[in-house]
ROKETI-263840 format. One record per residue (C-alpha): residue in three letters; x, z, y. Coordinates in steps of 0.05 Angstrom, whole numbers. Layout:
<site><aa>ALA</aa><east>X</east><up>Z</up><north>Y</north></site>
...
END
This chain:
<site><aa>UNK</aa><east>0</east><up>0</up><north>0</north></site>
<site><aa>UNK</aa><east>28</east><up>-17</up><north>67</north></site>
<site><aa>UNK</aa><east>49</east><up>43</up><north>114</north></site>
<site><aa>UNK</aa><east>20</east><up>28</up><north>178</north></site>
<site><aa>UNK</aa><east>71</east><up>42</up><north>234</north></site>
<site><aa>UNK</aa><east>51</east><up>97</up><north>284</north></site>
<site><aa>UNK</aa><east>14</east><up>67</up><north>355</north></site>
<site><aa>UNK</aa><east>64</east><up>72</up><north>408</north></site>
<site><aa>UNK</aa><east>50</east><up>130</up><north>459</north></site>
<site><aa>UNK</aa><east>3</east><up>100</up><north>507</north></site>
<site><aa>UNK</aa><east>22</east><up>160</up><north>564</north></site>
<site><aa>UNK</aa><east>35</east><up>143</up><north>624</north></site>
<site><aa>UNK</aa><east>109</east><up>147</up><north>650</north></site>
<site><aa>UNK</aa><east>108</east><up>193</up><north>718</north></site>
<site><aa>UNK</aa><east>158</east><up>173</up><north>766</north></site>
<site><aa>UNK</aa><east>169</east><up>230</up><north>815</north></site>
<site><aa>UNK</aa><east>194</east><up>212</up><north>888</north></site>
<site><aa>UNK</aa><east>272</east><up>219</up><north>909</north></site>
<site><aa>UNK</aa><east>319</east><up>229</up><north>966</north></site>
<site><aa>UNK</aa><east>366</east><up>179</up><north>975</north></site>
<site><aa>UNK</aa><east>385</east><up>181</up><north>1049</north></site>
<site><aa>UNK</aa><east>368</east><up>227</up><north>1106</north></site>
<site><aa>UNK</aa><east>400</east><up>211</up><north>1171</north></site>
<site><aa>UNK</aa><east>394</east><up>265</up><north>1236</north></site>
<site><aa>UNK</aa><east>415</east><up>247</up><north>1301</north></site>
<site><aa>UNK</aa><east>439</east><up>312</up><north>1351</north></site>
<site><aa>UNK</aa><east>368</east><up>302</up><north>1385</north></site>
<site><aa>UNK</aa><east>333</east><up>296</up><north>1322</north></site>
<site><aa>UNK</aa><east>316</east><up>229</up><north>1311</north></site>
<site><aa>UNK</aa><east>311</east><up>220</up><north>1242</north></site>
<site><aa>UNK</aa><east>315</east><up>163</up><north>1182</north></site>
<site><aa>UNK</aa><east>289</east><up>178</up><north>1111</north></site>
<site><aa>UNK</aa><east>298</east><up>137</up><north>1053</north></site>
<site><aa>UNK</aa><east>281</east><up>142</up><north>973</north></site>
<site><aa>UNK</aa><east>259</east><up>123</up><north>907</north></site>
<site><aa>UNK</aa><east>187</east><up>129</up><north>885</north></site>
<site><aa>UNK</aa><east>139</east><up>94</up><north>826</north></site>
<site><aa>UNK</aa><east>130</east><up>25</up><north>857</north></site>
<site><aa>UNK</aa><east>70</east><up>10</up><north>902</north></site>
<site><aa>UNK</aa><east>64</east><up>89</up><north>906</north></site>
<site><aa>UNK</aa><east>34</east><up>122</up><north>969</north></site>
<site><aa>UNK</aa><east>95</east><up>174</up><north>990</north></site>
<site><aa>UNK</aa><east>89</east><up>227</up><north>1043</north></site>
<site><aa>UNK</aa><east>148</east><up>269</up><north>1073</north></site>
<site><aa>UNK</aa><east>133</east><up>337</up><north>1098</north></site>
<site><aa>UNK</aa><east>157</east><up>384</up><north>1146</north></site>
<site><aa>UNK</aa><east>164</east><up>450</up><north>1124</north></site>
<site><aa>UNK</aa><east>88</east><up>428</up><north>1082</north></site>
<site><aa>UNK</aa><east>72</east><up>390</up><north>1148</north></site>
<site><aa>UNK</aa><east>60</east><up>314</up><north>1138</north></site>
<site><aa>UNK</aa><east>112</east><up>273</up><north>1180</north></site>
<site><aa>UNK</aa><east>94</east><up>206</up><north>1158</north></site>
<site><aa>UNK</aa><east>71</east><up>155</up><north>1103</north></site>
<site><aa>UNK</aa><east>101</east><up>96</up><north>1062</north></site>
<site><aa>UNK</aa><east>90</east><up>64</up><north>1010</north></site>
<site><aa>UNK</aa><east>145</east><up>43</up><north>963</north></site>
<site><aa>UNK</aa><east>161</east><up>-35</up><north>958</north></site>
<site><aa>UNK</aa><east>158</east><up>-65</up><north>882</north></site>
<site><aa>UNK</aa><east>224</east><up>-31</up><north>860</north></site>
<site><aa>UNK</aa><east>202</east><up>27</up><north>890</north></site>
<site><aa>UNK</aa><east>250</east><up>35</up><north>957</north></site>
<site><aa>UNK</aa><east>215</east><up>67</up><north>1010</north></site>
<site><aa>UNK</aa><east>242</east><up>78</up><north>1082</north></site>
<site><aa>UNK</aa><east>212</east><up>124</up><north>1138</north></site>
<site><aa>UNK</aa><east>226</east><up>127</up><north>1213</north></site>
<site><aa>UNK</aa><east>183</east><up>189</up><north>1232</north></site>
<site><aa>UNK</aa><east>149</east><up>173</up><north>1304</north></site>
<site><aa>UNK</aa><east>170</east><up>241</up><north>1336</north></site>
<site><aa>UNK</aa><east>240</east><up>278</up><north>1335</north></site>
<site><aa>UNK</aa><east>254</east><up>348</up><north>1292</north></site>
<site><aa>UNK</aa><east>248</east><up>396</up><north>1343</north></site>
<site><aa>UNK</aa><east>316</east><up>440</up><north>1345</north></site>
<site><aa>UNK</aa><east>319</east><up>497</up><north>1288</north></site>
<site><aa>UNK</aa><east>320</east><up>501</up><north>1221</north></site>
<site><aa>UNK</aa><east>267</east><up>457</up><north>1171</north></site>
<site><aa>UNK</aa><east>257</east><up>437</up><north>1099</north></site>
<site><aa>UNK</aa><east>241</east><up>369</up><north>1075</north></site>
<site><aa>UNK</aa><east>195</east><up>357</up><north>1018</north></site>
<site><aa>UNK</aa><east>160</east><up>295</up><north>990</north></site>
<site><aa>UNK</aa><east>99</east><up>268</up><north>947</north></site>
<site><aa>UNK</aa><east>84</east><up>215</up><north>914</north></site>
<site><aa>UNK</aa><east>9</east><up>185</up><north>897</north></site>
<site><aa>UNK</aa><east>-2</east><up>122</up><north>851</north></site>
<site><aa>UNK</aa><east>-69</east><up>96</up><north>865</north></site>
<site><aa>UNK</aa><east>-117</east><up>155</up><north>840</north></site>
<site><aa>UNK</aa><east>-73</east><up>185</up><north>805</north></site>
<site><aa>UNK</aa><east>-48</east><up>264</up><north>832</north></site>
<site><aa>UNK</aa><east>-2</east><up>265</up><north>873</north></site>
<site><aa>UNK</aa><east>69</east><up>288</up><north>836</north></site>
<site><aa>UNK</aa><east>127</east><up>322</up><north>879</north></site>
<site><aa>UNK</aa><east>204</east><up>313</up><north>880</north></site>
<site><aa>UNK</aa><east>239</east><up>359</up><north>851</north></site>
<site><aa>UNK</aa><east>292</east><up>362</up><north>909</north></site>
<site><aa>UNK</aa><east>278</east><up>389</up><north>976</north></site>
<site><aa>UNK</aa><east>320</east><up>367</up><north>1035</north></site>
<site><aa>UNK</aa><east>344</east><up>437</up><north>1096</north></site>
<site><aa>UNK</aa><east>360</east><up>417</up><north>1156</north></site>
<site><aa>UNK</aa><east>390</east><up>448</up><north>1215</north></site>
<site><aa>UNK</aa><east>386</east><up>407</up><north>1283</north></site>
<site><aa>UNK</aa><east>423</east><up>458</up><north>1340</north></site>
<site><aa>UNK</aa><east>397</east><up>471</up><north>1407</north></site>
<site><aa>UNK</aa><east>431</east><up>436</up><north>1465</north></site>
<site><aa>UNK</aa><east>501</east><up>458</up><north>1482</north></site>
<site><aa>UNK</aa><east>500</east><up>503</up><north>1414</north></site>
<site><aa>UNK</aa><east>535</east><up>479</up><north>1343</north></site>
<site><aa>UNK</aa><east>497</east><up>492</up><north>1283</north></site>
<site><aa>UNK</aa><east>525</east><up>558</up><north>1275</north></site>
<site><aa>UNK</aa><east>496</east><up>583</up><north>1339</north></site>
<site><aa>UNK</aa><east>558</east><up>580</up><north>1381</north></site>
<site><aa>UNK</aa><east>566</east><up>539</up><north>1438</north></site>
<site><aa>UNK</aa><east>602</east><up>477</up><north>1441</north></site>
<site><aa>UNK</aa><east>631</east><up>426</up><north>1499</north></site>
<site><aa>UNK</aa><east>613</east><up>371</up><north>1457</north></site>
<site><aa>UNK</aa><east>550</east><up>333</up><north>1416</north></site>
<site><aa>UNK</aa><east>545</east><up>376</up><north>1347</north></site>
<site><aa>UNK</aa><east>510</east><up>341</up><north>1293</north></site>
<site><aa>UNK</aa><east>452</east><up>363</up><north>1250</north></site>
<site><aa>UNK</aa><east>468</east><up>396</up><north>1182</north></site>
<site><aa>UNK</aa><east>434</east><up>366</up><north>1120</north></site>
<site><aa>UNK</aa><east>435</east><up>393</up><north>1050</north></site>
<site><aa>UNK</aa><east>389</east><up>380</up><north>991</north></site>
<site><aa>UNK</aa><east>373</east><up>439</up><north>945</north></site>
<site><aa>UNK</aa><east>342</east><up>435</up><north>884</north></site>
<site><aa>UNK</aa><east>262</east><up>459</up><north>900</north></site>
<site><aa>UNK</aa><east>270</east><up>509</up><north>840</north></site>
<site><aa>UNK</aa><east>318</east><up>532</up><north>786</north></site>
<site><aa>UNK</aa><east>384</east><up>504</up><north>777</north></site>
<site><aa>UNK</aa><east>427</east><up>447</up><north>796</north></site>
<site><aa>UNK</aa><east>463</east><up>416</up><north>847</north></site>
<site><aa>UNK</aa><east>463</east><up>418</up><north>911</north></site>
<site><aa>UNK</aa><east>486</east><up>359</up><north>957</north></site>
<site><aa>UNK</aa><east>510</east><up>352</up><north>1028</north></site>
<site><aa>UNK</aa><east>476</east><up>295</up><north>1058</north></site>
<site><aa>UNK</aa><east>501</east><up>309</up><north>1119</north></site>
<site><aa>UNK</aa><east>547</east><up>352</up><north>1156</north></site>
<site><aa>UNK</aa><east>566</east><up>360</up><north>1236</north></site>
<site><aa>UNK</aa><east>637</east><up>353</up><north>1253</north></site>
<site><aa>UNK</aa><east>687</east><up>403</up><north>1256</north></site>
<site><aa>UNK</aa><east>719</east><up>430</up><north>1320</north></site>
<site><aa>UNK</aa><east>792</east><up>411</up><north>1308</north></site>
<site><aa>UNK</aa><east>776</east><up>350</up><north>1261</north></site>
<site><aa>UNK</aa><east>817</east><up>287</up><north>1287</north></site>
<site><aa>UNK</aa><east>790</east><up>222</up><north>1291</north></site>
<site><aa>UNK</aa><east>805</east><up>190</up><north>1218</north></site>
<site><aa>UNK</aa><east>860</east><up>137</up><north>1213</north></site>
<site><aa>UNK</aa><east>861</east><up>78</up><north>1166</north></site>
<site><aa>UNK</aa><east>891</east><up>106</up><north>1109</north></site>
<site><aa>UNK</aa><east>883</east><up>178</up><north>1125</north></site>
<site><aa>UNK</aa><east>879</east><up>219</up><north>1064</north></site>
<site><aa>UNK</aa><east>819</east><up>268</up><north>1057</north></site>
<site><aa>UNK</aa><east>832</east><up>345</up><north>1049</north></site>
<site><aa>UNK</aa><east>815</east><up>379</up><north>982</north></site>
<site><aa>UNK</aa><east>745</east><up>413</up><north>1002</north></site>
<site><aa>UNK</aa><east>690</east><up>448</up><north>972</north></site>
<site><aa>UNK</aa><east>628</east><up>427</up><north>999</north></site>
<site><aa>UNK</aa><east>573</east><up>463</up><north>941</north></site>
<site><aa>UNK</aa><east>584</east><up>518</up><north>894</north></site>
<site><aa>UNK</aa><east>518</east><up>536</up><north>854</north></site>
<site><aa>UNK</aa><east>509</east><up>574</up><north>798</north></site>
<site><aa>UNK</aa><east>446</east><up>589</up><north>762</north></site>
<site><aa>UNK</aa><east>409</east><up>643</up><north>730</north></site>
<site><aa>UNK</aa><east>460</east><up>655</up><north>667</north></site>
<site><aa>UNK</aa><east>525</east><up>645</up><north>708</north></site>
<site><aa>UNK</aa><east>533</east><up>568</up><north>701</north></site>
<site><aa>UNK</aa><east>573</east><up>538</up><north>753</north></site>
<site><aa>UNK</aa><east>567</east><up>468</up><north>792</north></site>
<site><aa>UNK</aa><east>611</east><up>452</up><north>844</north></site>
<site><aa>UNK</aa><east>624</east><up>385</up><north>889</north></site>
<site><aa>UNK</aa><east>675</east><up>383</up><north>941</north></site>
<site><aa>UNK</aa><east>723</east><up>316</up><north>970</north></site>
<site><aa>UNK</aa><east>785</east><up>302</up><north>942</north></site>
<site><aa>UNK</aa><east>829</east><up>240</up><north>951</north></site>
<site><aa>UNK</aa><east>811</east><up>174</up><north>901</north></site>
<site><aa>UNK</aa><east>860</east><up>165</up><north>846</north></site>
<site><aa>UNK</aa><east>875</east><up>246</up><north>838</north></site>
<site><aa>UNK</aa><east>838</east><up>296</up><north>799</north></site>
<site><aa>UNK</aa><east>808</east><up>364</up><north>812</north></site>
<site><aa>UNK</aa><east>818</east><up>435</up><north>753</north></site>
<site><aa>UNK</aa><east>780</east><up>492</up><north>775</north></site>
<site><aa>UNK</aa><east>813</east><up>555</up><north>754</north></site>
<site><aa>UNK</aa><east>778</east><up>627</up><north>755</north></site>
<site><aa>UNK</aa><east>827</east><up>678</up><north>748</north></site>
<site><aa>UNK</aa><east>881</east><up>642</up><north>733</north></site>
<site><aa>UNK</aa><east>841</east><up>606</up><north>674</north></site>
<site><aa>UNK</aa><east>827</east><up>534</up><north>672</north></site>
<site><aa>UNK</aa><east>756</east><up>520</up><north>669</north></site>
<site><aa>UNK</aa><east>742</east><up>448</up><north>677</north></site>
<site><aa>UNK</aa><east>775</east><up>377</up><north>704</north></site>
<site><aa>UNK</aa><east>739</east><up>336</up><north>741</north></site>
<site><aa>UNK</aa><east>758</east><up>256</up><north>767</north></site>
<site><aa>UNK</aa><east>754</east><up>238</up><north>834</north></site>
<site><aa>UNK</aa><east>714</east><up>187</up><north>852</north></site>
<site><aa>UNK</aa><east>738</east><up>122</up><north>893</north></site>
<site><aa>UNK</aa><east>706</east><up>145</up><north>956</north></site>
<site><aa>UNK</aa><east>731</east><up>216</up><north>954</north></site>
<site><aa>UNK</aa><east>679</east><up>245</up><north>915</north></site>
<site><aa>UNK</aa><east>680</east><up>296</up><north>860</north></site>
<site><aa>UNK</aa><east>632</east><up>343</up><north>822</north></site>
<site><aa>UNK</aa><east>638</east><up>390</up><north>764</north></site>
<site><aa>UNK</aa><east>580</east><up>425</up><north>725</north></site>
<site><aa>UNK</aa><east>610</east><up>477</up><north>672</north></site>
<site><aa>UNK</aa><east>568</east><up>501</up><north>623</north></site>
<site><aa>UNK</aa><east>608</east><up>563</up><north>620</north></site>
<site><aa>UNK</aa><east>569</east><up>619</up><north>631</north></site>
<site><aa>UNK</aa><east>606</east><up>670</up><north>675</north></site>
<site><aa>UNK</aa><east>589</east><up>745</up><north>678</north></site>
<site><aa>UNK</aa><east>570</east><up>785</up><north>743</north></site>
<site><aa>UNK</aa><east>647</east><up>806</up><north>778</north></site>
<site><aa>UNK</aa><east>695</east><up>790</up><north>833</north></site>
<site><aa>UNK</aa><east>746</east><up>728</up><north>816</north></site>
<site><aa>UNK</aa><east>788</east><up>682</up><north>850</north></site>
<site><aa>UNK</aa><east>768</east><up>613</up><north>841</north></site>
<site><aa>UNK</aa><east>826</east><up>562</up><north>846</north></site>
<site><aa>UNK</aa><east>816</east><up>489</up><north>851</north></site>
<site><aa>UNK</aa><east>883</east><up>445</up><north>846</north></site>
<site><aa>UNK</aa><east>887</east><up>373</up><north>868</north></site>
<site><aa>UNK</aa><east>932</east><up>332</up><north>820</north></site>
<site><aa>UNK</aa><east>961</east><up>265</up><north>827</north></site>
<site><aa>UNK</aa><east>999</east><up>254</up><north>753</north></site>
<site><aa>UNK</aa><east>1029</east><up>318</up><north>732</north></site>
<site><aa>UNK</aa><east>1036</east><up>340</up><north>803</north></site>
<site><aa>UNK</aa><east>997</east><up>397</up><north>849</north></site>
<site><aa>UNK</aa><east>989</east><up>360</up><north>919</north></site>
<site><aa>UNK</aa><east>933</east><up>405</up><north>946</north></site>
<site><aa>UNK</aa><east>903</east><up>475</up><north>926</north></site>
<site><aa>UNK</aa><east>851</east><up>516</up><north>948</north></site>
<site><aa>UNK</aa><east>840</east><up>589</up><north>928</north></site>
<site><aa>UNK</aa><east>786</east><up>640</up><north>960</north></site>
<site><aa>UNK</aa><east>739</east><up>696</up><north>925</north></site>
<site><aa>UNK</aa><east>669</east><up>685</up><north>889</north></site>
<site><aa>UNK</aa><east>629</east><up>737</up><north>865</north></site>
<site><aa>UNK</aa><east>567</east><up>732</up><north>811</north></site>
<site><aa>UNK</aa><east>531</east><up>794</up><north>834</north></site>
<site><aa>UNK</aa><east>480</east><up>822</up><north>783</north></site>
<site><aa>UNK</aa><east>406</east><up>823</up><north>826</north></site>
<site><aa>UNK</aa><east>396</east><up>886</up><north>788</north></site>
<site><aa>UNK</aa><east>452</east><up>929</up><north>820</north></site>
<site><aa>UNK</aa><east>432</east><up>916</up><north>882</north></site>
<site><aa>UNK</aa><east>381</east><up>970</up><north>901</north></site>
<site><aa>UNK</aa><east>313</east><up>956</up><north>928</north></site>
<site><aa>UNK</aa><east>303</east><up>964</up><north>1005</north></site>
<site><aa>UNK</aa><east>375</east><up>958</up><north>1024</north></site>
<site><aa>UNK</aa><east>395</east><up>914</up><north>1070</north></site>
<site><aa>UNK</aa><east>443</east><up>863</up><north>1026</north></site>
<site><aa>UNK</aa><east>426</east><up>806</up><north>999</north></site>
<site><aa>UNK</aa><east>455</east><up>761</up><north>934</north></site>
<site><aa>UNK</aa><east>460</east><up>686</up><north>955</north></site>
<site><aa>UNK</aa><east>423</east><up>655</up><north>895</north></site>
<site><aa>UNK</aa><east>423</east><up>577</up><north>878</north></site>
<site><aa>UNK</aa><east>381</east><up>549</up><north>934</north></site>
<site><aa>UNK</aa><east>398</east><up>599</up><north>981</north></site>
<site><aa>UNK</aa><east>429</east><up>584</up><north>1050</north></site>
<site><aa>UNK</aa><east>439</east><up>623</up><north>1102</north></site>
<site><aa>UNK</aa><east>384</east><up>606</up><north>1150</north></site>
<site><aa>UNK</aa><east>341</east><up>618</up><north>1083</north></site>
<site><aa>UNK</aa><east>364</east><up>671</up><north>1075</north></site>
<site><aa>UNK</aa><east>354</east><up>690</up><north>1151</north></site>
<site><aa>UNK</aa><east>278</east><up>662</up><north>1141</north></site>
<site><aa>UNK</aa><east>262</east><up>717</up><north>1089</north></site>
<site><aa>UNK</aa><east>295</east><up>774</up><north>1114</north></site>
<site><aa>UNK</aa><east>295</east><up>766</up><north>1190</north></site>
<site><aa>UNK</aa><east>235</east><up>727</up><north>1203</north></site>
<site><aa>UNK</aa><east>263</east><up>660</up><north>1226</north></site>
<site><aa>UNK</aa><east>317</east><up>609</up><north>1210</north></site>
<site><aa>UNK</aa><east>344</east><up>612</up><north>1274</north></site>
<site><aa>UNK</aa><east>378</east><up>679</up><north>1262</north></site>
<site><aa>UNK</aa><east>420</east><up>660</up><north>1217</north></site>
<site><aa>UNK</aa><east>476</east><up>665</up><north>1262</north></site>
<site><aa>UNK</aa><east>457</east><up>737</up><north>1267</north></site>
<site><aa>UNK</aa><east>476</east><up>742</up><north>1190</north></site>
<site><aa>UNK</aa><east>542</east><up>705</up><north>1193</north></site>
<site><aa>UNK</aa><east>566</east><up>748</up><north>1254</north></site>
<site><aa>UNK</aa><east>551</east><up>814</up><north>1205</north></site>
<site><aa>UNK</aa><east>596</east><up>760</up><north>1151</north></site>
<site><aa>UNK</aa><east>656</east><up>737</up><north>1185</north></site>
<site><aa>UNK</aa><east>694</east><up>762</up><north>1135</north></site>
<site><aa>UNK</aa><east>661</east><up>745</up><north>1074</north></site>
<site><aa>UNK</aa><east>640</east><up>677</up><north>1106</north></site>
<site><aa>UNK</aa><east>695</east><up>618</up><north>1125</north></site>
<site><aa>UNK</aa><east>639</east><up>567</up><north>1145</north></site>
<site><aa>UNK</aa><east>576</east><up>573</up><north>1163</north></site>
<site><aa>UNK</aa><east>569</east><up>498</up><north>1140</north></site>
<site><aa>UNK</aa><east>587</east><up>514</up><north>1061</north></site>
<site><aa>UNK</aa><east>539</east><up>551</up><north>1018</north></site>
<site><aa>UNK</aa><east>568</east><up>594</up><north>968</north></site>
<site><aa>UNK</aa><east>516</east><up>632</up><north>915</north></site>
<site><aa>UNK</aa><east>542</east><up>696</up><north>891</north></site>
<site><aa>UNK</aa><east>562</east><up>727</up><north>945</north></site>
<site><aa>UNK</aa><east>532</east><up>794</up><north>973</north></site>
<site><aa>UNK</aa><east>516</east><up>789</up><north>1047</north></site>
<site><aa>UNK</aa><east>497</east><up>847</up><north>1094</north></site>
<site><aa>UNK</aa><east>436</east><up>832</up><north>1140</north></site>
<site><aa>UNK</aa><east>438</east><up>879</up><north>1197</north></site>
<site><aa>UNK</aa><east>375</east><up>911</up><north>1234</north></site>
<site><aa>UNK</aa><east>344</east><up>869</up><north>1296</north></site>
<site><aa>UNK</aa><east>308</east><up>925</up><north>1320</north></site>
END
């Protein structure tokens, strides 16, 4: 007797919407572009506040010049997606932006010169990793030459709830990045040809302070290091009701400033209590434990 094969699942395949560009002038003009299921109805919001409409082209690009500027402060970017009547489905990024005040960087400080926005997409919940889309200039940066190489950086270091690490920095092409805690190696990562690099180690790491070391390595040769503290902070030793805070994937500091303070604006209040726990303002680091002072 012949065996009849089994039907093919007949469920649909849901395409949820994507970041793949967000572009913020100093005055907060802004550019959004994406991926979405083709001829799909997508909608960016404003911290939940519709911002504008598209709908995605047969391949399903989509690009979006909101009408009116991001007002300065602090914001997060979401976005939906509807197919015909279908529900709508949700990305499963979200995009924070910080757009400073006039004559302020985004760190609150003031500044002779036009300071960029700061863009960063976070994962909307959970783990992974985060991306910086955008980020102002430094103060002391010089103007790039042809042939300039880049500095070994860490832009993102994430971890998630068991102690898994992802981190993404710049590095020069043709060189590779090990990432070292306490001395031991934990992973290699390959630069990419336009500076790029990113390491997710499935290596779960217990709550402590280390050192985390990341060597640059053209060949069998060290040509850049970087070394600085990290600490995986167990939630549950930190009591209730006291004013410090673990930086959890997700976390920022103008988050962080959101919860605790009120607003996102006063987050510069929490890296002045920081300065030395905190390098840049610009770089988000989970795991560390942060002291939020009293505003009143």
């Amino acid at each position: 007797m012949p065996v009849t094969p089994p039907a093919e699942s007949t469920l649909p395949i849901i395409i949820l919407p994507a970041f793949d560009v967000v572009r913020v002038t100093p005055t907060g003009e802004i550019v959004v572009a994406g991926r979405a299921a083709p001829g799909s109805v997508v909608t960016v919001y404003d911290d939940g506040r519709p911002i504008g409409q598209i709908k995605a082209n047969g391949r399903g690009e989509w690009v979006l010049l909101p009408d009116s500027p991001l007002p300065p402060g602090s914001r997060e970017l979401s976005l939906s997606s509807r197919l015909g009547d279908a529900a709508p489905v949700w990305s499963e990024k979200v995009v924070v932006i910080v757009v400073p005040e006039p004559g302020l960087n985004v760190a609150g400080q003031p500044t002779d010169e036009s300071s960029g926005a700061l863009v960063v997409e976070i994962p909307r919940t959970g783990f992974g990793t985060s991306e910086v889309l955008q980020q102002p200039p430094a103060g002391e940066t010089q103007p790039v030459e042809p042939g300039t190489e880049f500095a070994l950086s860490v832009d993102v270091l994430d971890y998630d709830e068991n102690g898994n690490l992802g981190l993404s920095g710049r590095a020069n092409g043709n060189s590779s990045v090990l990432v070292y805690l306490d001395n031991g190696l934990l992973a290699t990562a390959a630069v990419e040809p336009g500076g790029n690099w990113r390491i997710i180690i499935e290596h779960p790491i217990v709550p402590g302070l280390y050192t985390l070391r990341l060597d640059e390595m053209a060949g069998d040769q060290v040509i850049a290091r970087l070394e600085f503290p990290f600490q995986r902070a167990d939630p549950k030793e930190i009591e209730s009701g006291t004013l410090l805070v673990v930086v959890q994937p997700g976390n920022s500091l103008w988050r962080l400033a959101r919860r605790t303070l009120g607003e996102g604006t006063s987050f510069t209040v929490i890296y002045q209590a920081n300065k030395d726990r905190i390098r840049d303002p610009d770089l988000i680091y989970p795991g560390q434990v942060l002291e939020v002072p009293r505003t009143n």
